[in-house]
BALOBA-1460 file (C-alpha; in Angstrom, 3 decimals):
// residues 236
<rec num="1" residu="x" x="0.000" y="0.000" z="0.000"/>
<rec num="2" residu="x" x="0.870" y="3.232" z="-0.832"/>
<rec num="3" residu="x" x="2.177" y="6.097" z="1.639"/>
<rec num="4" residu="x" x="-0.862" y="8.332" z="2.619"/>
<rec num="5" residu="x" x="-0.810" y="11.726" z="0.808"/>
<rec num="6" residu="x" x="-1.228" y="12.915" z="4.110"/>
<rec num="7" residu="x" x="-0.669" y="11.864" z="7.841"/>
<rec num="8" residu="x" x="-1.690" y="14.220" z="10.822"/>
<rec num="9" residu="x" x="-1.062" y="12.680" z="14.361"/>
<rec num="10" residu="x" x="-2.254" y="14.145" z="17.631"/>
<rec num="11" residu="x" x="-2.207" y="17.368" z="16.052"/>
<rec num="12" residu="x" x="-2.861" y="20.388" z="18.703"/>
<rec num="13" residu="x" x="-2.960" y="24.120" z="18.145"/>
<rec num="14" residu="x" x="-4.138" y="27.000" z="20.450"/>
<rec num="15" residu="x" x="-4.745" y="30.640" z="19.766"/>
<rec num="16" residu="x" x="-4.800" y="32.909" z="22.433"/>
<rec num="17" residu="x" x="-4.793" y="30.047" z="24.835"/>
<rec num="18" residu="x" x="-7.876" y="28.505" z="23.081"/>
<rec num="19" residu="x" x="-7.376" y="24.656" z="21.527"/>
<rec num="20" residu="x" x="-8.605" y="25.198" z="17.874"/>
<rec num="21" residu="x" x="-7.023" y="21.579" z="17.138"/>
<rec num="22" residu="x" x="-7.217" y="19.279" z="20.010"/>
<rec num="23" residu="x" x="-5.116" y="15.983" z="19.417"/>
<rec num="24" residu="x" x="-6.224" y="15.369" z="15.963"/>
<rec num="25" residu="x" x="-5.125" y="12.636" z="13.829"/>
<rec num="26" residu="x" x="-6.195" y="11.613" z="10.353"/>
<rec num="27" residu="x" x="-5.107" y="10.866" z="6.931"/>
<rec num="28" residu="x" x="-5.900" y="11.193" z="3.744"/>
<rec num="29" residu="x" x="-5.226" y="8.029" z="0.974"/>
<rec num="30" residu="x" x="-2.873" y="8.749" z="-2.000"/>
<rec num="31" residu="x" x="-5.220" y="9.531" z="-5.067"/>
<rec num="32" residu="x" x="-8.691" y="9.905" z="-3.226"/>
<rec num="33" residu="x" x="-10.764" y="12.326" z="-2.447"/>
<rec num="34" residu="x" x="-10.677" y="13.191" z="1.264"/>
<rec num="35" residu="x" x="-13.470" y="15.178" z="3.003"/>
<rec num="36" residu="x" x="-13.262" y="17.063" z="5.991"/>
<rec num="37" residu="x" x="-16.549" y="17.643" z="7.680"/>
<rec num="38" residu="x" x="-17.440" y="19.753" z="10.970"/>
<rec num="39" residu="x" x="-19.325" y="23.074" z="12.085"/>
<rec num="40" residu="x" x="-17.880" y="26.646" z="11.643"/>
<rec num="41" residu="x" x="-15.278" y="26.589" z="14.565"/>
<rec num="42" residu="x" x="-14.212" y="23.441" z="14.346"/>
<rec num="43" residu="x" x="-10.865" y="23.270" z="13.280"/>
<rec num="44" residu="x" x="-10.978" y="22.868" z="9.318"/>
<rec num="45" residu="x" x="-9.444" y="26.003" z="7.659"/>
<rec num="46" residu="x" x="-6.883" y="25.652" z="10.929"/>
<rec num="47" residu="x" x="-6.182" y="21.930" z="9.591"/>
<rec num="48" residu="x" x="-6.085" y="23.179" z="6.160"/>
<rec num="49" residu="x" x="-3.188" y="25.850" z="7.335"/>
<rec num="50" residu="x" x="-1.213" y="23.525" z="9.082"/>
<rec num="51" residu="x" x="-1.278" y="21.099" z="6.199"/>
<rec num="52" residu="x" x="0.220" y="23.914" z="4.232"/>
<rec num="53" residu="x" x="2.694" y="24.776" z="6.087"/>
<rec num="54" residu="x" x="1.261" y="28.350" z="7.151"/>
<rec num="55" residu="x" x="0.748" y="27.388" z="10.589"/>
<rec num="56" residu="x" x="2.913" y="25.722" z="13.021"/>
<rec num="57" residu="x" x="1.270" y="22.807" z="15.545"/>
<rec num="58" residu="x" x="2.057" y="23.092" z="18.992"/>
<rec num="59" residu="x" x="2.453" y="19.800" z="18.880"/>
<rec num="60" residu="x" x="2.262" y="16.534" z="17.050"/>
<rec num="61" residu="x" x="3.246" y="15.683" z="13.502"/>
<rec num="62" residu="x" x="1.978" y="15.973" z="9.910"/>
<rec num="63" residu="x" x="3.405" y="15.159" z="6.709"/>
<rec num="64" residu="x" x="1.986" y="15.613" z="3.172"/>
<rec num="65" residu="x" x="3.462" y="13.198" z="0.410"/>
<rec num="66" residu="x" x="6.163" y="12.203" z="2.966"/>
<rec num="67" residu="x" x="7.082" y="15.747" z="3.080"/>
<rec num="68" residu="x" x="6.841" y="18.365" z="6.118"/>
<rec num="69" residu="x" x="4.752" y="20.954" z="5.309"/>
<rec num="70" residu="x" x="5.958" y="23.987" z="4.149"/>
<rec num="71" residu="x" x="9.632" y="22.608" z="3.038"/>
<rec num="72" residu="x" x="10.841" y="23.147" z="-0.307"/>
<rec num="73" residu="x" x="9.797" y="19.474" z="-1.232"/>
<rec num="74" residu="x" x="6.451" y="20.121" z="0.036"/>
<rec num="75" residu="x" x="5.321" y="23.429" z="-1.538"/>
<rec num="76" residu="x" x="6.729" y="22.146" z="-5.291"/>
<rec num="77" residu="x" x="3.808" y="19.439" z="-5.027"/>
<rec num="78" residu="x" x="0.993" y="20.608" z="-3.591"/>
<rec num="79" residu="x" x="-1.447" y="23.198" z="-4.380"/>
<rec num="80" residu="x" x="-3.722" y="25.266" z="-1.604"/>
<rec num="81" residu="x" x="-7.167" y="27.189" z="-2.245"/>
<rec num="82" residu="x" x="-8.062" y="29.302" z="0.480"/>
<rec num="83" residu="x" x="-11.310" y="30.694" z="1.617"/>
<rec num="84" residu="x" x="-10.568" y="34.365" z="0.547"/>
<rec num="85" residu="x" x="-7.032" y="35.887" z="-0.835"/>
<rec num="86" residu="x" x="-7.037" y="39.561" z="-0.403"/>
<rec num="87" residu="x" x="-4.188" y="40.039" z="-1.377"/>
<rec num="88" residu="x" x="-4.928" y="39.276" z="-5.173"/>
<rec num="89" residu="x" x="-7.725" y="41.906" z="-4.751"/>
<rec num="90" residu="x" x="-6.396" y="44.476" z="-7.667"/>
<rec num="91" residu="x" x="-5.243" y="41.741" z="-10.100"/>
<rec num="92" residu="x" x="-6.920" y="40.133" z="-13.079"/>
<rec num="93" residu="x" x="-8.183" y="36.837" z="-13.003"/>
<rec num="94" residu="x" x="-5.913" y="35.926" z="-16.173"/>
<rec num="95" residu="x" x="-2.881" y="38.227" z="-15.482"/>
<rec num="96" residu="x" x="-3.104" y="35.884" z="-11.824"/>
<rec num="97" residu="x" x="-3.190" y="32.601" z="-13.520"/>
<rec num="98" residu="x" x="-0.340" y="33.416" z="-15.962"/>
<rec num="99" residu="x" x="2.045" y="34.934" z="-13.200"/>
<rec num="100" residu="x" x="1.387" y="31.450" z="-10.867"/>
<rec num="101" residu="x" x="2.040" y="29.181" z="-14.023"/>
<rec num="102" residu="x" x="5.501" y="31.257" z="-14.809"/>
<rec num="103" residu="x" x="6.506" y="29.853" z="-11.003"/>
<rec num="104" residu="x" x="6.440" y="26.346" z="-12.021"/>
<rec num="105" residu="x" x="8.566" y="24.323" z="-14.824"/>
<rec num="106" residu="x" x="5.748" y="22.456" z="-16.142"/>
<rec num="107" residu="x" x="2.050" y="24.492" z="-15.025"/>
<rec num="108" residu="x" x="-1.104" y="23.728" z="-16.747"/>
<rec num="109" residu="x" x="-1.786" y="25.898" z="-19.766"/>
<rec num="110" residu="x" x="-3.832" y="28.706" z="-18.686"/>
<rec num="111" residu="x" x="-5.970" y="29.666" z="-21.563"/>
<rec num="112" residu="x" x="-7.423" y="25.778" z="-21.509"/>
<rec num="113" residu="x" x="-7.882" y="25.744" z="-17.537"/>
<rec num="114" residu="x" x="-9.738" y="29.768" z="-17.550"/>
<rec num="115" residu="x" x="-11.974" y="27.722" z="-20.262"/>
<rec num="116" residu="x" x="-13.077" y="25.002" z="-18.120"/>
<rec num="117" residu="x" x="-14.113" y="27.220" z="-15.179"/>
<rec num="118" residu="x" x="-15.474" y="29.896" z="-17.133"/>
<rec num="119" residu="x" x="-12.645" y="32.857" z="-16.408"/>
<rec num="120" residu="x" x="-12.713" y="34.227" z="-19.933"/>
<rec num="121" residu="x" x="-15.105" y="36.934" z="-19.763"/>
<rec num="122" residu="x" x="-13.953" y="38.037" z="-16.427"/>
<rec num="123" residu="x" x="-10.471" y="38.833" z="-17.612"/>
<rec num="124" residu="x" x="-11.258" y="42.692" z="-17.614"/>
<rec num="125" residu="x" x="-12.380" y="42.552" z="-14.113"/>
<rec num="126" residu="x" x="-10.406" y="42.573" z="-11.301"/>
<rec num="127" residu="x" x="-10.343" y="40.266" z="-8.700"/>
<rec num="128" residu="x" x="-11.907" y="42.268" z="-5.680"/>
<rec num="129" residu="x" x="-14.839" y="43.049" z="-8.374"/>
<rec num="130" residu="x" x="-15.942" y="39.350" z="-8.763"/>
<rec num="131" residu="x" x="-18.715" y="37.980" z="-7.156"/>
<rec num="132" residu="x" x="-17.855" y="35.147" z="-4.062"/>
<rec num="133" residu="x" x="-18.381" y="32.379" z="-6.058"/>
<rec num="134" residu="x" x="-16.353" y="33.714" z="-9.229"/>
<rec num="135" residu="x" x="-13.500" y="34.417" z="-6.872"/>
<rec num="136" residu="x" x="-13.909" y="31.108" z="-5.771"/>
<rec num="137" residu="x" x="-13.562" y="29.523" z="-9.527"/>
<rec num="138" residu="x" x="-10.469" y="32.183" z="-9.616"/>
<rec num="139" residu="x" x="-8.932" y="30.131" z="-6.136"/>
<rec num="140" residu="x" x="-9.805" y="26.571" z="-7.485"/>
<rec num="141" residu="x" x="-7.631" y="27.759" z="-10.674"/>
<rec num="142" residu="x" x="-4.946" y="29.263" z="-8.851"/>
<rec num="143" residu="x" x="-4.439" y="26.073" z="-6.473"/>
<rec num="144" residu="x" x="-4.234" y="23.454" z="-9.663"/>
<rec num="145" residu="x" x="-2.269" y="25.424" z="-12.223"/>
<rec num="146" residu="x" x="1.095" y="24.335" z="-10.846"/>
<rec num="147" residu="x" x="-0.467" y="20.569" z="-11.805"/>
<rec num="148" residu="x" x="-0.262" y="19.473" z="-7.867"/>
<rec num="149" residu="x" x="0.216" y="16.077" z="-7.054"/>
<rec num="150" residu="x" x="-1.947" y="16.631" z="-3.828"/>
<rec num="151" residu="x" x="-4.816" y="20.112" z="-3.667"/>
<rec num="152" residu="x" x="-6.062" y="21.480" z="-0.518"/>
<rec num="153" residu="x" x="-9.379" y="22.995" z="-0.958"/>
<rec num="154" residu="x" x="-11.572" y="24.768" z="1.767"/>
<rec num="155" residu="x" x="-14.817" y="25.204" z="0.641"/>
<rec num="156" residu="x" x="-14.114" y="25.190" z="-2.999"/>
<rec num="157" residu="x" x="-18.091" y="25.882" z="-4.397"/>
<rec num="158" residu="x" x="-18.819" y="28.346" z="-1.863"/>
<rec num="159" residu="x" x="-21.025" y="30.663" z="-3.456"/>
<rec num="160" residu="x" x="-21.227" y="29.382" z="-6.862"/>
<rec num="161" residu="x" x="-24.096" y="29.040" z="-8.749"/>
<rec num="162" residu="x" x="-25.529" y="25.751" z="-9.830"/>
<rec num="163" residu="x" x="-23.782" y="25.837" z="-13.071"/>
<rec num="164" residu="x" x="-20.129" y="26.341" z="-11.704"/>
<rec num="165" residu="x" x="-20.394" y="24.248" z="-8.650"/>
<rec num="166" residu="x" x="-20.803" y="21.331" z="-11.216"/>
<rec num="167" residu="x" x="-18.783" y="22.179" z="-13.286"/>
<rec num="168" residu="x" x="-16.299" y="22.236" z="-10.389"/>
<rec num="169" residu="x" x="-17.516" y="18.180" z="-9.916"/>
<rec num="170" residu="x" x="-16.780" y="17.132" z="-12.924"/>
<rec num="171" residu="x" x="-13.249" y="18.863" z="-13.256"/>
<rec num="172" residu="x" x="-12.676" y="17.468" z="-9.082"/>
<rec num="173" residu="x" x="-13.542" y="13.934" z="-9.999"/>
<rec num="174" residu="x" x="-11.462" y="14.368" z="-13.584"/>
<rec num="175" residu="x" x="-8.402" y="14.939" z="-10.931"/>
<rec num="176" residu="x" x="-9.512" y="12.118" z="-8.786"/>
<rec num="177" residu="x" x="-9.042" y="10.148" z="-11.545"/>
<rec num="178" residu="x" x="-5.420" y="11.582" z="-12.931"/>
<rec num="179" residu="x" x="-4.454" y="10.391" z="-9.351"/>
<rec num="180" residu="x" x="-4.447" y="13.634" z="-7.752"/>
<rec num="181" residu="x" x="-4.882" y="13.366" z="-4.012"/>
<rec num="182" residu="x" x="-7.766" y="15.807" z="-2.960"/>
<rec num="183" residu="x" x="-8.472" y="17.617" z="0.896"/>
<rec num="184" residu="x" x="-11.437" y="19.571" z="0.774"/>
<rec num="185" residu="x" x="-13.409" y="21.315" z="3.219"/>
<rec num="186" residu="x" x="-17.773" y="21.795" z="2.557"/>
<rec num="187" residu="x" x="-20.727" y="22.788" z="4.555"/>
<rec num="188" residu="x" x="-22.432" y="20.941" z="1.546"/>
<rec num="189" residu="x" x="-23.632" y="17.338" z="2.462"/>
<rec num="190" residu="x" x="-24.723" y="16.825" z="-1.173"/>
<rec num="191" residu="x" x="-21.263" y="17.867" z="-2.338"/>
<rec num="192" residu="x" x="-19.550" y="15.639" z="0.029"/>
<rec num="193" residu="x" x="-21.604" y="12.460" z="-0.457"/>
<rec num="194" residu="x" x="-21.349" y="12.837" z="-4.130"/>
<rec num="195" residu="x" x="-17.404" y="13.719" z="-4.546"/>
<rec num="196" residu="x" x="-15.847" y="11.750" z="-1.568"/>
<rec num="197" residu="x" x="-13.747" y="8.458" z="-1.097"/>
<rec num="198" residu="x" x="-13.655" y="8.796" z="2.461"/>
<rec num="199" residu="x" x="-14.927" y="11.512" z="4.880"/>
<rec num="200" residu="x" x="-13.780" y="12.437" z="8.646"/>
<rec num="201" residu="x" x="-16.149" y="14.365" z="10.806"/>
<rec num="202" residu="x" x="-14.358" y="16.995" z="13.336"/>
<rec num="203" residu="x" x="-16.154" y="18.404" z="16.325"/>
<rec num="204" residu="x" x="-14.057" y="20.928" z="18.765"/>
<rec num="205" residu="x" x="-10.199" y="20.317" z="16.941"/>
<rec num="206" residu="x" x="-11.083" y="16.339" z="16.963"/>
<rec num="207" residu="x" x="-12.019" y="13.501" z="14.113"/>
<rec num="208" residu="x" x="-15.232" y="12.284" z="15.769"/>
<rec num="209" residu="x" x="-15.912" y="9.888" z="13.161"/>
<rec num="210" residu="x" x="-14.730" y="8.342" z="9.574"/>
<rec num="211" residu="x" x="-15.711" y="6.752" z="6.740"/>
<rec num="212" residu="x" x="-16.605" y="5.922" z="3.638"/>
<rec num="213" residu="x" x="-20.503" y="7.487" z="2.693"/>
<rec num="214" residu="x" x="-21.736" y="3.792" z="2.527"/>
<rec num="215" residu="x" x="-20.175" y="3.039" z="6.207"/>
<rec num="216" residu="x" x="-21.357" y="6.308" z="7.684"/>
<rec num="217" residu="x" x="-24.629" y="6.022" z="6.315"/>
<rec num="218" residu="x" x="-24.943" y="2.250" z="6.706"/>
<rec num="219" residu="x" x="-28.106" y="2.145" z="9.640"/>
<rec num="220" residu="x" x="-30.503" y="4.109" z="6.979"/>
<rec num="221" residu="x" x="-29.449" y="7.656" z="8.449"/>
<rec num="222" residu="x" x="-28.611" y="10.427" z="6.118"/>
<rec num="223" residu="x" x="-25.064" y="11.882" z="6.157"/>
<rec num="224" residu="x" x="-26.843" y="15.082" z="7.626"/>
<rec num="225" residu="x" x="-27.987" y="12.774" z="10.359"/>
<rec num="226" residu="x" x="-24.441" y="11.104" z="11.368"/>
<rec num="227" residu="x" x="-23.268" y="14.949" z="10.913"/>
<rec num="228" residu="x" x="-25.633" y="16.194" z="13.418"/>
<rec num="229" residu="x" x="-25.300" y="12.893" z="15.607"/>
<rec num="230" residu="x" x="-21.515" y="13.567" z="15.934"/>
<rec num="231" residu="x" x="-20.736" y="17.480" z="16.384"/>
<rec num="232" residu="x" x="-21.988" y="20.507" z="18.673"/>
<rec num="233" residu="x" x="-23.891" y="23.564" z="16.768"/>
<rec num="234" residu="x" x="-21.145" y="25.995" z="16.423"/>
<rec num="235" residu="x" x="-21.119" y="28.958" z="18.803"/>
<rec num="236" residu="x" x="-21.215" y="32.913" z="17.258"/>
């Protein structure tokens, strides 16, 4: 068996004194698609930040394709979509895409990947102008044009309409199966029933409960259910 794409073990991080992450171990399977359930508060984007080397655990250990995050190694082969980017907020969508493709030796051609998520008639609008879910498409593109062996993505179809947030399916499960190891992050139960290989459900900084959707949803319940049955409503 292969070496997970990624390995987080008793993971713990506190801000301000407060455990966002609270012994957390999981792992995500080379090649699938990996989905990380839990309320707002829980602990995902924090996950998501560790696993890309942006934050620093206060303890315990994580690796992503064998790598530690953040290393050289590391950043060359994975890609990271994050909730919100303002610092791209005066660029174009395009003029973004092409200066992230000149950073890598071998990026995916722009022009075709702006095609497939619809960028080409925003390319005269810039970035802070675009609508949540078109910034969104604009984050999905930015995190896969460096061709990443493994994509984090938190809460990739937020805001899209019905159109893009399919479209953003198919081109997900096209990756899925190219081999590229996917971490997402949805409020969307639909979304994560349809796209994922294997789901963990995190409550308070801990995995609460894993699975494949068959497994979790074995005793007739929905995957709403087992999500309700296994975390607190989030607080604020």
């Amino acid at each position: 068996m292969s070496s997970p794409a990624l390995q987080a073990d008793g993971l713990g991080v506190s801000f301000s004194g407060r455990p966002v992450l609270d012994d957390l171990s999981l792992r995500a399977r080379t090649g699938e698609l990996t989905t990380v359930l839990g309320p707002n508060g829980a602990g995902k984007t924090t996950l998501m930040r560790v696993c890309a080397g942006l934050i620093r655990p206060d303890r315990g250990s994580v690796s992503v394709l064998g790598e530690h995050p953040g290393s050289a190694g590391a950043a060359a082969r994975i890609g990271m979509m994050p909730q919100s980017t303002g610092a791209w907020s005066g660029i174009r969508p395009l003029e973004l895409l092409r200066y992230l493709a000149s950073l890598y030796a071998h990026p995916l051609d722009v022009d075709a990947l702006a095609d497939r998520l619809g960028l080409h008639p925003l390319a005269r609008t810039t970035y802070r102008r675009l609508s949540g879910g078109q910034q969104q498409a604009v984050n999905l593109a930015g995190a896969l044009i460096g061709r990443p062996e493994l994509v984090f993505l938190d809460e990739p179809t937020a805001g899209m309409d019905p159109h893009a947030r399919r479209a953003t399916w198919e081109l997900l499960a096209e990756l899925g199966a190219a081999g590229v190891s996917i971490v997402l992050t949805t409020h969307a139960m639909e979304e994560a029933a349809a796209l994922s290989d294997r789901i963990h459900i995190i409550d308070r900084g801990r995995v609460t409960v894993s699975g494949t959707v068959p497994e979790l949803t074995a005793g007739g319940a929905s995957l709403e259910d087992v999500f309700l049955a296994n975390t607190h409503a989030s607080i604020g």
